[in-house]
SEZA-924525 format. One record per residue: residue in three letters; x, y, z of N, C-alpha, C, O, CB in turn. Coordinates in steps of 0.02 Angstrom, whole numbers, plus 50000, padded with zeros to 5 digits. Glycine has a CB too. Layout:
ALAXYZXYZXYZXYZXYZ;...
***
This chain:
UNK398144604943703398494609743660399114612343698399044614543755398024615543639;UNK399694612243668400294614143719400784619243678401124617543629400764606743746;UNK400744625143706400964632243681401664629943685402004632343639400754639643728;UNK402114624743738402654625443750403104625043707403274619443690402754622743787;UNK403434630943676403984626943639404444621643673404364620943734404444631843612;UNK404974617243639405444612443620405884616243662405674621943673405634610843541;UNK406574614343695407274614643700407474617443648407714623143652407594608943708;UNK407414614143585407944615043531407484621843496407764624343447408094606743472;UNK406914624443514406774628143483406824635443518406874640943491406254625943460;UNK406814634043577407044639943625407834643243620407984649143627406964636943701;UNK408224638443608408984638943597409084641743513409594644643495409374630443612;UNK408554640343473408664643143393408244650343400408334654643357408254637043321;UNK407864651243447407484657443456408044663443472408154668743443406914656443520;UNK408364660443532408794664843554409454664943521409754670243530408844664043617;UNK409724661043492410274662243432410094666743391410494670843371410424656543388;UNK409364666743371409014672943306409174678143361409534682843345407934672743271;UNK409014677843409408654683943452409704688143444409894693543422408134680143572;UNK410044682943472410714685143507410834689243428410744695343427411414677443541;UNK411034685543359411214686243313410834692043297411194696943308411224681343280;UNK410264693643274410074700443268410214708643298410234714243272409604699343276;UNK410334705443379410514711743406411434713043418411734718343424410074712243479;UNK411594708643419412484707743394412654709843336413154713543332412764700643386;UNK412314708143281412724706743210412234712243175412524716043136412714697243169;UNK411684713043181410964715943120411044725543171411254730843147409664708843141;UNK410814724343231410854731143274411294736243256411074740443217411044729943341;UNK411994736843280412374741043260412344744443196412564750143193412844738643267;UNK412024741043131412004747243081411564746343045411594745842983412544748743041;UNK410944745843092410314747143075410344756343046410124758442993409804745143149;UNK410584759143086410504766743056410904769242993410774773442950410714771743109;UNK411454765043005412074767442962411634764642904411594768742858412964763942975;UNK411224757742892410984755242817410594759142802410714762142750410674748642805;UNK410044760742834409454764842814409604769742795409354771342741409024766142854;UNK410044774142825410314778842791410524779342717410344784042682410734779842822;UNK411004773342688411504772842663411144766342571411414765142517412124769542739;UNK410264763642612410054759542582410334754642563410244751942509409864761242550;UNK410754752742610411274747842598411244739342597411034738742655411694749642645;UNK411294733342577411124729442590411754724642591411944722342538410614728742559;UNK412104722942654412584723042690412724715742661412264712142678412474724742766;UNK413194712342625413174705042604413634702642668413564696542670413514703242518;UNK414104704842724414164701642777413684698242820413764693142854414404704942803;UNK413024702942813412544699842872412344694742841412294689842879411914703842900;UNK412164693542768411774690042740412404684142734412094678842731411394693642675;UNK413004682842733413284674942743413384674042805413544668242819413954672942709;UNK413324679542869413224677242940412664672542949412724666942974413114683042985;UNK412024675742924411444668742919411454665942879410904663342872410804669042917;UNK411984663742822411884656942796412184653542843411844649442875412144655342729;UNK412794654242857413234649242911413044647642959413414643642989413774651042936;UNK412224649843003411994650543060411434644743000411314639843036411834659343106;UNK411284644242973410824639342952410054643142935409554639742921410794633543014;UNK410034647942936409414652242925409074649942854408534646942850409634660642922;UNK409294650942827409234647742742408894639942736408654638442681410134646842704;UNK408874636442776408864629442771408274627542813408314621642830409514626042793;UNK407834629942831406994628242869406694624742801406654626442741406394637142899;UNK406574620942827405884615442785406184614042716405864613842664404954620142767;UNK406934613142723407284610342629407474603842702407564603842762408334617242557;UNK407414597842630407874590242661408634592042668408944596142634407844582742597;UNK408814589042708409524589142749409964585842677410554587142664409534583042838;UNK409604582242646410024578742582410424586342526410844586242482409254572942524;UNK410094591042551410034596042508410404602942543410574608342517409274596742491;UNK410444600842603410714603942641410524607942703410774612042741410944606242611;UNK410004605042693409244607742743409634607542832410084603742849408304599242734;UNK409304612742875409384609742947409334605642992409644604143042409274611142969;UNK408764603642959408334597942997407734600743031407344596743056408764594243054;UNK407594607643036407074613243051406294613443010406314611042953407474620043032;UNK405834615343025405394615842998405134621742982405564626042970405104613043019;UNK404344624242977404124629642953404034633643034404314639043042403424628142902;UNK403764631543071403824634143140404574636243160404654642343162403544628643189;UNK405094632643175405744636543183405954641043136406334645443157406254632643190;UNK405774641043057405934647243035405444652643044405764657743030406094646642973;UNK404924654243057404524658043086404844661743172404954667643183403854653043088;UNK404914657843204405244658343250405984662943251406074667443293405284652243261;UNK406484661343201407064665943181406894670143149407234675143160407564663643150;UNK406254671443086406234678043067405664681443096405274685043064406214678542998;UNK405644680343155405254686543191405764690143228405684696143241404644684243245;UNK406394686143248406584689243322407184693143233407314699243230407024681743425;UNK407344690043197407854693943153407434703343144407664709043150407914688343057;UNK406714700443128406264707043107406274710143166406324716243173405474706043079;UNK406224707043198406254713143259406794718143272406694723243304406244710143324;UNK407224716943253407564721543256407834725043210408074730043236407874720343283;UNK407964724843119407694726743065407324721343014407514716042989408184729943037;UNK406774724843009406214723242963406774720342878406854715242843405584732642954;UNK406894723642880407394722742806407574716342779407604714242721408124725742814;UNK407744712842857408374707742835407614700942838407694695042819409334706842917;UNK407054703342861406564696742862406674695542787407044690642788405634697942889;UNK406584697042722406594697042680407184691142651406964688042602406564703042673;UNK407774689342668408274688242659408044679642655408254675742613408764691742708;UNK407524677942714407324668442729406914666642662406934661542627406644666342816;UNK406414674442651406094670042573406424670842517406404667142468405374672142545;UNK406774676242525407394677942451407844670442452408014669442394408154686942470;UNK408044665942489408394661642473407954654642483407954650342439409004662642509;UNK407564653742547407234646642581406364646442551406074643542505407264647442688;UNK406204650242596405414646842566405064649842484404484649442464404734649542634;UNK405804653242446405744655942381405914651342351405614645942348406074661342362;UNK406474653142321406844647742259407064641742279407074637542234407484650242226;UNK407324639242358407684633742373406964629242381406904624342345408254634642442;UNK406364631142432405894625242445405454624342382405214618742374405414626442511;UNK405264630942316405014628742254405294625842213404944623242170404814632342225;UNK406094624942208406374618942177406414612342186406434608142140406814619642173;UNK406434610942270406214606742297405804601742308405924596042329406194608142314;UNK405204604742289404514603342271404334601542192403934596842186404144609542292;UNK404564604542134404414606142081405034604542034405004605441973404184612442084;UNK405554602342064405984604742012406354594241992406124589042016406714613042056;UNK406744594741959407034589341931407364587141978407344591042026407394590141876;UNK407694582041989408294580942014408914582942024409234582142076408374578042002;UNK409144585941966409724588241944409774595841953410284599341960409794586141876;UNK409004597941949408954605641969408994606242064409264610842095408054608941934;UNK408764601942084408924599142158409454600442190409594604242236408944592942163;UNK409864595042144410634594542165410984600442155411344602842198411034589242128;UNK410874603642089411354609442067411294615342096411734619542100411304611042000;UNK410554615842126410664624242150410084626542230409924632142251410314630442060;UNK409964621942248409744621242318410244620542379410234624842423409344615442318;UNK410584616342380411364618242411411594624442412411814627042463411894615342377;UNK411534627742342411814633842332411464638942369411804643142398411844635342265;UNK410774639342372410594644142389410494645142470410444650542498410104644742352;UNK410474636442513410404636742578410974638342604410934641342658410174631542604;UNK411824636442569412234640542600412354648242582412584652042624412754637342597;UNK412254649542542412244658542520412654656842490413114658342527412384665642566;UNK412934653942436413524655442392413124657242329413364660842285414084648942381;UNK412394654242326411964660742278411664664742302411624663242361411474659342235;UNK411394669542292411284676542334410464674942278410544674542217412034686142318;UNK409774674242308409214670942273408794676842275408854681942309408884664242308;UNK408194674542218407574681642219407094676842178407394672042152407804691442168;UNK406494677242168405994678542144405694683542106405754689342125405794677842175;UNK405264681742038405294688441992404594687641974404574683941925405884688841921;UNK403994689441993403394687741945402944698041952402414699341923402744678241993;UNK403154700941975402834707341990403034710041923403594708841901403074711542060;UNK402504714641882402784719241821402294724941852401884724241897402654716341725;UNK402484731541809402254738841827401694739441818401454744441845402504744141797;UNK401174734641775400624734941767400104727041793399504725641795400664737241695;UNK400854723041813400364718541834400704715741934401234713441955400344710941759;UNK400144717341963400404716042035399794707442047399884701642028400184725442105;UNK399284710242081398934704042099398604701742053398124698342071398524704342148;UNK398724702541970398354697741926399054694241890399444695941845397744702041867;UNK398964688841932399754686141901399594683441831399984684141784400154679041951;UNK399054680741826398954678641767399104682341674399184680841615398324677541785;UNK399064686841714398984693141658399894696441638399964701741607398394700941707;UNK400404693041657401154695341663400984695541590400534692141566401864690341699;UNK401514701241543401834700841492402304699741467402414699541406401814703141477;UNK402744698541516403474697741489403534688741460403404684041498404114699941566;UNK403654688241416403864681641382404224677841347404524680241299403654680541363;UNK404254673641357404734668241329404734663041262404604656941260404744664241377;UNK404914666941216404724662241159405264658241146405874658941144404514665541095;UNK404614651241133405254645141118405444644141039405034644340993404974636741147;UNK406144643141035406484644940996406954638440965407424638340925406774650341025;UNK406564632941005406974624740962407284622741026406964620541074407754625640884;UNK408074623741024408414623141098408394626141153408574623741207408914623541099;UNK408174631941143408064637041182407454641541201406904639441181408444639941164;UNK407444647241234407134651841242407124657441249407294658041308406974651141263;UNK406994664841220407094671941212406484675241241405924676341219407214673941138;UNK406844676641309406434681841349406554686741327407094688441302406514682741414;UNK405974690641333405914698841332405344702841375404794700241364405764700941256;UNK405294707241412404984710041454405334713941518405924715641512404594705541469;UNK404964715541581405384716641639404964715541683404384714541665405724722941648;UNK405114715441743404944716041818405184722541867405694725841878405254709741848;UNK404594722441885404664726941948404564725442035404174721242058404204731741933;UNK404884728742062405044729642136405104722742146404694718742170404484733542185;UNK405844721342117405994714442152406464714542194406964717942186406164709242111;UNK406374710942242406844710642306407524704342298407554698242288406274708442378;UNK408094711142313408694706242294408944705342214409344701642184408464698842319;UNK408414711842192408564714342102409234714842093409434711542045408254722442075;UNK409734718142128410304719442110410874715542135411404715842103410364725042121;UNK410844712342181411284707742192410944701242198411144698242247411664709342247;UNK410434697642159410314689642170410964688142122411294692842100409424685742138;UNK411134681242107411604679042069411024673542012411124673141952412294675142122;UNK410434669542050410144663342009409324664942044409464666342103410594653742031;UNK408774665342040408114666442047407844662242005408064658541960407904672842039;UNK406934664642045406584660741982406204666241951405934671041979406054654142002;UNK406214664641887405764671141869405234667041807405364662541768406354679141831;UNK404474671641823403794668541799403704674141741403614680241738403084668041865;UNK403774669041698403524674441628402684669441594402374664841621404474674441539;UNK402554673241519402084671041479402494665741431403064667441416401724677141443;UNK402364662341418402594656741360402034652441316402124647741278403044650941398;UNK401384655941336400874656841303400364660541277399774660441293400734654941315;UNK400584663241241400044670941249399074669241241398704665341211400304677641159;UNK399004674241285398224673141284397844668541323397234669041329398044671441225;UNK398214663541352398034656941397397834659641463397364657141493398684651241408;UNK398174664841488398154666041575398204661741610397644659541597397624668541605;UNK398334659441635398464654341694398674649341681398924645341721398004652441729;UNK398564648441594398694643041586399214640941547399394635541523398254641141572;UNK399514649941547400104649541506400914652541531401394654741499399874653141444;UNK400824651741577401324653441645401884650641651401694644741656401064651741708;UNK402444650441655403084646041661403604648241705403844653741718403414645241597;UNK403694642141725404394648141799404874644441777404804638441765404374647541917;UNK405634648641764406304647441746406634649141804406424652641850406564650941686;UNK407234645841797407684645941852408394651241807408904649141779407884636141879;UNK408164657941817408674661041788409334664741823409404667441877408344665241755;UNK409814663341760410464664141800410494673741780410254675041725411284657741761;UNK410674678241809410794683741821411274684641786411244690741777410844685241877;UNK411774682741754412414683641719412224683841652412574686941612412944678341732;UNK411554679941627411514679341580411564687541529411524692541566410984675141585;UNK411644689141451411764691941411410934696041425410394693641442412044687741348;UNK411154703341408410234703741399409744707141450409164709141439409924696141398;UNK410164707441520409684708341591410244714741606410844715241616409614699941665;UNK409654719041602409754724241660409454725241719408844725741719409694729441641;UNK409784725841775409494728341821409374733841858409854733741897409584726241842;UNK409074738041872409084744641890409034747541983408444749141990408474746941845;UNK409284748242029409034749942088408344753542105408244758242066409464753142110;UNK407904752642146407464756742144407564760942222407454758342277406774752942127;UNK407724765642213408064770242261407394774242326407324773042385408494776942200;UNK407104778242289406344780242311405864776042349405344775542316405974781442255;UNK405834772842409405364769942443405104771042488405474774842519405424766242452;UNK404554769742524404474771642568404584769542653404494772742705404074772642548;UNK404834762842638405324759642674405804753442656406084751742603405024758042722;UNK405794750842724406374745142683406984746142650407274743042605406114741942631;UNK407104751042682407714755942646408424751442644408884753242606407874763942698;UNK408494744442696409084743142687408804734642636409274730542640409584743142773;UNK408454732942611408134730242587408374730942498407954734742473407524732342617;UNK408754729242456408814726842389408144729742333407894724442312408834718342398;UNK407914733242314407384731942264407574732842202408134735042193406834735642272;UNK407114731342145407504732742069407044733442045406494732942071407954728042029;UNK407194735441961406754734841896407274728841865407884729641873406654743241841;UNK407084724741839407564719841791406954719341706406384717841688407714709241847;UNK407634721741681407234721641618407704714541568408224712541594407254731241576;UNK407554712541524407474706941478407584707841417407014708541395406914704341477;UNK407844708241386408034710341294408454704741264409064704841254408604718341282;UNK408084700341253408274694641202408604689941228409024686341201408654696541146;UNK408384689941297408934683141358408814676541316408284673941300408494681041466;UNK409544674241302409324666641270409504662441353409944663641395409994663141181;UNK408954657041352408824653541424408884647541378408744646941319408014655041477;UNK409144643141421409194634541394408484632141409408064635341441409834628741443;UNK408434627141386408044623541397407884618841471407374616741498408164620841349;UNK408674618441487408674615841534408314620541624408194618841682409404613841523;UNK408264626041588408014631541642407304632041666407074636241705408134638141615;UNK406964626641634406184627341666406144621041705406234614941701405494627741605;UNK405874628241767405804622441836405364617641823404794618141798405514625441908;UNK405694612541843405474604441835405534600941753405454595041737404584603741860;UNK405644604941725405934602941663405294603641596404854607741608406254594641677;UNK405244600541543404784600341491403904597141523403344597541497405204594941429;UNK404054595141562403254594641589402884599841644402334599041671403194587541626;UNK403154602941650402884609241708402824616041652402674621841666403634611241790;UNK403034612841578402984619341532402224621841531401744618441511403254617541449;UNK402204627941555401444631141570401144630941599400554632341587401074631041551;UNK401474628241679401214625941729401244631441792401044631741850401544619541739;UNK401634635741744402044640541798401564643741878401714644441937402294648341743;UNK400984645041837400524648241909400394642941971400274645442025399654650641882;UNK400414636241965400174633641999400824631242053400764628642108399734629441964;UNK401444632942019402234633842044402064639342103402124638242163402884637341974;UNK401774646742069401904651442096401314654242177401354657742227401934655742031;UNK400834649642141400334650242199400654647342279400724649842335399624645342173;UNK400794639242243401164636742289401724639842317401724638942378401314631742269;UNK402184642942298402704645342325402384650542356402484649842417403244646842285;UNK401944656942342401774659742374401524658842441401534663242484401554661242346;UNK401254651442453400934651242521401274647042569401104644142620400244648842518;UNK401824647642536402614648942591402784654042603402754655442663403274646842571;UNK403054659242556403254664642569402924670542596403134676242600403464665742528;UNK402114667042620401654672642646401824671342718401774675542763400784672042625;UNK402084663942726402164665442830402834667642842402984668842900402104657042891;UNK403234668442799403974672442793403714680042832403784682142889404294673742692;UNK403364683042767403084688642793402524689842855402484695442880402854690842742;UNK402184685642875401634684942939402264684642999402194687143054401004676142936;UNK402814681542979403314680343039403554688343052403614691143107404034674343017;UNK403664690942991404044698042991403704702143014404054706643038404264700942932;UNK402944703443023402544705843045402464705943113402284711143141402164704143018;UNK402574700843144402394698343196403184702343241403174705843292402244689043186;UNK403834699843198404124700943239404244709043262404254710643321404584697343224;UNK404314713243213404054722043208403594725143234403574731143246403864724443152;UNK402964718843252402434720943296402854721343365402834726343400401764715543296;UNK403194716043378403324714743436403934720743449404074721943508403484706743443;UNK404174723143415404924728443422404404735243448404494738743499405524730443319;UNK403944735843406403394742443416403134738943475403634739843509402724744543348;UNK402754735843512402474734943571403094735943659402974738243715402134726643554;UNK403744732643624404254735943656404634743743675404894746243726404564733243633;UNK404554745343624404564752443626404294755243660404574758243706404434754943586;UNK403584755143647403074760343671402964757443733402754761943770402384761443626;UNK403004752743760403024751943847403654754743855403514760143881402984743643885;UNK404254754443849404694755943871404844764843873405234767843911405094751743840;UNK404424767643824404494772843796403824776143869403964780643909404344772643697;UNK403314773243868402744774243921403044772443978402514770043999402074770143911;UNK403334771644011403764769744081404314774744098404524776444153404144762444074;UNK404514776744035404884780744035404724792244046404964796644082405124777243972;UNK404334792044005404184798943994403644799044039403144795544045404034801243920;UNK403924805444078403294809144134402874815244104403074820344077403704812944209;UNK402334813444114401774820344124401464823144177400984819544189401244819644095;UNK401464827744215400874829944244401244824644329400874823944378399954827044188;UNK401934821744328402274822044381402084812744370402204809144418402014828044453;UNK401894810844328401834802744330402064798544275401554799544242401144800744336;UNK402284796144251402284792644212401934788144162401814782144175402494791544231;UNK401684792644079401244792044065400734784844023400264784343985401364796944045;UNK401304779244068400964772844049400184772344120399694768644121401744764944055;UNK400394777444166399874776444216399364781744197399054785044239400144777144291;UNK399284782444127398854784444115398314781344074398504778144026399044788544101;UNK397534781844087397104777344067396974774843972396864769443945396494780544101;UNK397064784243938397154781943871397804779143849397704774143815397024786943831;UNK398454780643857398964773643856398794769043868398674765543819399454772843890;UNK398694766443925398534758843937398074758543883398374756643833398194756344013;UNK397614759443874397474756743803397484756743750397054754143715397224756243792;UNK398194760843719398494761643668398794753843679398584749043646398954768543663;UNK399254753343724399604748743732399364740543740399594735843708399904751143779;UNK398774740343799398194735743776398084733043708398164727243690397634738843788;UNK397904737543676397734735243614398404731243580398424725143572397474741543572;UNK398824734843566399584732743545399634726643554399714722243512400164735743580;UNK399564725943632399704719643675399344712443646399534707143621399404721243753;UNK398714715443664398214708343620398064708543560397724703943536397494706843640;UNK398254712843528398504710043430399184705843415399294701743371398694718043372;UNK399674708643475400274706143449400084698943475400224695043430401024709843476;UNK399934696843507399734689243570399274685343501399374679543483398984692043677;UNK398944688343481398334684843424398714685343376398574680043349397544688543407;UNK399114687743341399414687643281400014683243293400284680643245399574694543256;UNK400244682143355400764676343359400314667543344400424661843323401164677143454;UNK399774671943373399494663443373399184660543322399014654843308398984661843422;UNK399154667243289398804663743212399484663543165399394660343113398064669743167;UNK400014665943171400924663343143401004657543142401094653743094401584665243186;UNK400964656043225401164649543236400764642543220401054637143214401274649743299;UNK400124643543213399564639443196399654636843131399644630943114398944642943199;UNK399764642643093399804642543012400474638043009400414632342986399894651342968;UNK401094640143032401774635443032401604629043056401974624943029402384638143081;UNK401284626943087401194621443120400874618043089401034612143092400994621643174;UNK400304619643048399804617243016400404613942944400514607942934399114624243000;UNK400634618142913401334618342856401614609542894401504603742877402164628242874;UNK401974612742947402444606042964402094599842962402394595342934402774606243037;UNK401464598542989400894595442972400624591342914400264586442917400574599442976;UNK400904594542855400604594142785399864593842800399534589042781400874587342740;UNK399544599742840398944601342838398604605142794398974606342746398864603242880;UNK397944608042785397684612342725398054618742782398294617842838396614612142699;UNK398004623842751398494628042771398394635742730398814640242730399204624042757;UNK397904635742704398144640642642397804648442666398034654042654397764637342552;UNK396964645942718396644650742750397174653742789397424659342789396064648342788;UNK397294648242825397434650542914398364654242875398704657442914397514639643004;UNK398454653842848399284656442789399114663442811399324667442853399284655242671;UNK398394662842738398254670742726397744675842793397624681842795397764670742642;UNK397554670442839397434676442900398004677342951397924681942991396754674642949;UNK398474674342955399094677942969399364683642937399604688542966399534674142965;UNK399324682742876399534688042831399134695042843399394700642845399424685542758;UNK398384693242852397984699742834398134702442886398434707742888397224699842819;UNK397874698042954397964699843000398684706143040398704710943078397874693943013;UNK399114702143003399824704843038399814711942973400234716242988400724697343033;UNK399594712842938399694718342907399224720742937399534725942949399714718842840;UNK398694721642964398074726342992398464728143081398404733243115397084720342993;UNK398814722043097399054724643181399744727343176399764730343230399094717743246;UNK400114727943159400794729543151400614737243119400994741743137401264723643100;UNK400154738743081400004745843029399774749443112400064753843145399124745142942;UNK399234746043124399034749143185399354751743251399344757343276398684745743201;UNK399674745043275400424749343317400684754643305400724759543341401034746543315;UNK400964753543228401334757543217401004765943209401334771043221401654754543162;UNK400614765843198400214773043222400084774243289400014780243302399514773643195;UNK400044771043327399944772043398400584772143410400884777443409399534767143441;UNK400814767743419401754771843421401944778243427402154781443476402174771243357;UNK401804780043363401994785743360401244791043374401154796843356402384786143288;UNK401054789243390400534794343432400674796543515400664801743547399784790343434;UNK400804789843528401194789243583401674791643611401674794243667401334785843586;UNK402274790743564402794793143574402854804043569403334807743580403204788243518;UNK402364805143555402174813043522402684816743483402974814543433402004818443579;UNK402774821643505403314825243450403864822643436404104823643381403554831243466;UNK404224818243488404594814543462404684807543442405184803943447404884815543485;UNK403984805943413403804800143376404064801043290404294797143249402944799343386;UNK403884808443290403964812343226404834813743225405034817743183403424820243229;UNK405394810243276405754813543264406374806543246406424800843270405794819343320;UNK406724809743199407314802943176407574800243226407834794643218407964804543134;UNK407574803343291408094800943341407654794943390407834792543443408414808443393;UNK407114793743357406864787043388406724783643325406904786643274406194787343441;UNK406354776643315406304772043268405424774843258405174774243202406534763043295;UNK405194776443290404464775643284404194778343172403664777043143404084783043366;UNK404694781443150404734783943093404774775943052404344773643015405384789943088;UNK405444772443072405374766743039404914760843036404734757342988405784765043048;UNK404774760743097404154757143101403484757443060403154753443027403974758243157;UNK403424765943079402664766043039402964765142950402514763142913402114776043056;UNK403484766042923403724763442870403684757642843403354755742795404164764242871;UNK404094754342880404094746742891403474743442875403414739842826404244745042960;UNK403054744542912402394743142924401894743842874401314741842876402204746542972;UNK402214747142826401444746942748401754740942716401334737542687401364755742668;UNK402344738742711402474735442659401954729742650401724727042599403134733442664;UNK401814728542736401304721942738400784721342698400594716042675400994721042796;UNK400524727042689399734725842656399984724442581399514723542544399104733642662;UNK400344724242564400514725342491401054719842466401064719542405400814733142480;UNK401404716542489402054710642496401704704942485401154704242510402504709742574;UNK401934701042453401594693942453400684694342465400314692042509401994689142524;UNK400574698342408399874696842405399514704442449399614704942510399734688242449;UNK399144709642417398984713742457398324712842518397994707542515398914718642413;UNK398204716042552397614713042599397034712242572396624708642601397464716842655;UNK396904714642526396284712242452396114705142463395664702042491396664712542356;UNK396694703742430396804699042408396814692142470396584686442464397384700942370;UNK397044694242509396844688142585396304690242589395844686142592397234688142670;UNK396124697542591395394695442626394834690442570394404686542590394934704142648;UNK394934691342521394414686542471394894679542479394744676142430394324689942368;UNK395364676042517395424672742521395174667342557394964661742543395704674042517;UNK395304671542623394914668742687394174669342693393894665742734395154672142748;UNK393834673442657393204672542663393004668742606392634663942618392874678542672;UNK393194670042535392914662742495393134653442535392874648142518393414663442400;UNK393684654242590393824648642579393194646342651392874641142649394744647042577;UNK393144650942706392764652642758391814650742734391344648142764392984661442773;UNK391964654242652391084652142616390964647042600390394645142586390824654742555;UNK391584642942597391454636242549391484635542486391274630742453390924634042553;UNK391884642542460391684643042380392414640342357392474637542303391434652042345;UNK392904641242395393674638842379393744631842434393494632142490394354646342402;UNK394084626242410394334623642467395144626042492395574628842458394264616142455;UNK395164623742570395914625742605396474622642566396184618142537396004622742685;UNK396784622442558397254620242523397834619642545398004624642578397294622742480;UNK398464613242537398894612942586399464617242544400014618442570399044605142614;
***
């Protein structure tokens, strides 16, 4: 078994690593403040190739896999959480499920587009009443001869207000559940779509979210991914895409774990008590201990899961115990953090505030920890198989 990374992957580590604290650092405060979602940073990593992990090079791909993009959006998250969001809003979202699923022509026309950023991409299947029963969405699409007339909305979608082309999963069967699911490749310009900011969060502040609502969108025909035979196929689109976009987030986890485990040593090395410095103290060290060997185990179950992906291995457990996992160690840091850090853990003039922020989105993003945990243990019982 050989931990070592590659040459070429050490040199794309530290390009993420350089590029985040060069280009993402400097107004980390000014965004959060400001909830801003900066479209300079976001064509700095298209041109750096960020966008393009695990799409064919025909398409405009890097030549990278699921492990090197794991690799760039940890060291990007590490230094704001926000911008992890940005690899599945364009790569393992809309560019690798078209990829997979879509026509030829849907291939050619808008996968290019989205790995260089000249479309700005999102994903749409969350509504206000429906989160982890995807089956159950209301918003729908009735077919109409040539066409199709959406009506409904979505909530807390990322990249609501500025995507330009997404995919978005409506009903186009009523009453079927699962079996009446359809994912369109919708253009944002279209007649009909509002989008609304959602301002109020509790983090992720430089992070895009929306309400997009739907009032009589006429959609071509030509807009359902993969064309007239994937009509109602949509969940099994969305599952799949999901268990890409869950090591997006296990990476983001991982890398925020790792910004909080930095801190708080540096922060414990730093501040004296009692004439010592209170990392030489026995309950720190095992604040930090702990930190230490969650963040070390949660890298290794990241990287396992990516590897397994590049592989075309089953993949779908070891996906979602990255996922659970990195939402249960990153939540946890981030309270010790700021336990750590004491009164001025509580105070704006360190990050320890953003962190423990940062840090809920996990349980709840791509699938809440519910939901992995009945993953990994039905698939652990034998009652589900792994799935690649």
């Amino acid at each position: 078994m050989d931990f070592e990374l590659t040459e070429e992957q050490r040199m794309l580590q530290d390009m993420a690593k350089n590029f985040a604290e060069s280009e993402i650092a400097p107004h980390v405060e000014e965004d959060e403040k400001n909830e801003h979602w900066r479209r300079e940073i976001f064509d700095k990593m298209a041109e750096l190739g960020f966008f393009g992990f695990s799409i064919d090079e025909q398409y405009g791909g890097n030549g990278m896999g699921f492990l090197e993009g794991a690799l760039a959006i940890e060291q990007v998250a590490k230094v704001h959480t926000s911008w992890r969001m940005a690899f599945n809003m364009q790569d393992w979202g809309p560019a690798l499920t078209i990829q997979k699923f879509g026509t030829e022509e849907q291939k050619q026309q808008y996968i290019p587009k989205f790995v260089s950023g000249e479309y700005v991409g999102n994903f749409a299947m969350t509504e206000a009443n429906v989160g982890s029963d995807v089956a159950a969405m209301t918003t729908h699409a009735e077919d109409k001869g040539d066409h199709f007339v959406i009506n409904g909305s979505k909530m807390w979608i990322t990249n609501g207000t500025v995507a330009d082309y997404g995919l978005l999963y409506v009903n186009t069967a009523k009453g079927a559940g699962a079996k009446g699911i359809t994912c369109f490749i919708i253009d944002y310009n279209l007649p009909g779509i509002t989008r609304t900011k959602i301002h109020e969060k509790v983090g992720l502040w430089a992070s895009d979210t929306a309400e997009i609502t739907f009032e009589d969108v006429k959609v071509p025909k030509e807009a359902v991914l993969g064309g007239p035979d994937y009509l109602n196929k949509g969940f099994q689109i969305c599952m799949t895409q999901l268990n890409a976009t869950r090591l997006g987030c296990s990476a983001g986890s991982l890398g925020l774990s790792g910004a909080i485990l930095e801190a708080s040593v540096a922060y414990a090395n730093e501040r004296t008590q009692f004439g010592s410095p209170i990392g030489r103290y026995q309950l720190i060290q095992q604040q930090i201990a702990e930190m230490k060997m969650e963040h070390e185990a949660l890298a290794a179950m990241v990287y396992k899961a990516a590897w397994l992906k590049d592989k075309g291995l089953p993949n779908q457990m070891e996906t979602s115990m990255s996922k659970l996992f990195g939402a249960k160690a990153v939540v946890h840091a981030a309270n010790e953090c700021m336990k750590l850090f004491g009164s001025f853990g509580y105070s704006l003039e360190y990050p320890c505030g953003r962190f423990l922020r940062d840090s809920k989105q996990f349980e709840t993003l791509e699938g809440t920890s519910n939901m992995h945990t009945m993953i990994v243990a039905n698939t652990a019982l034998g009652y589900a198989p792994n799935r690649v």
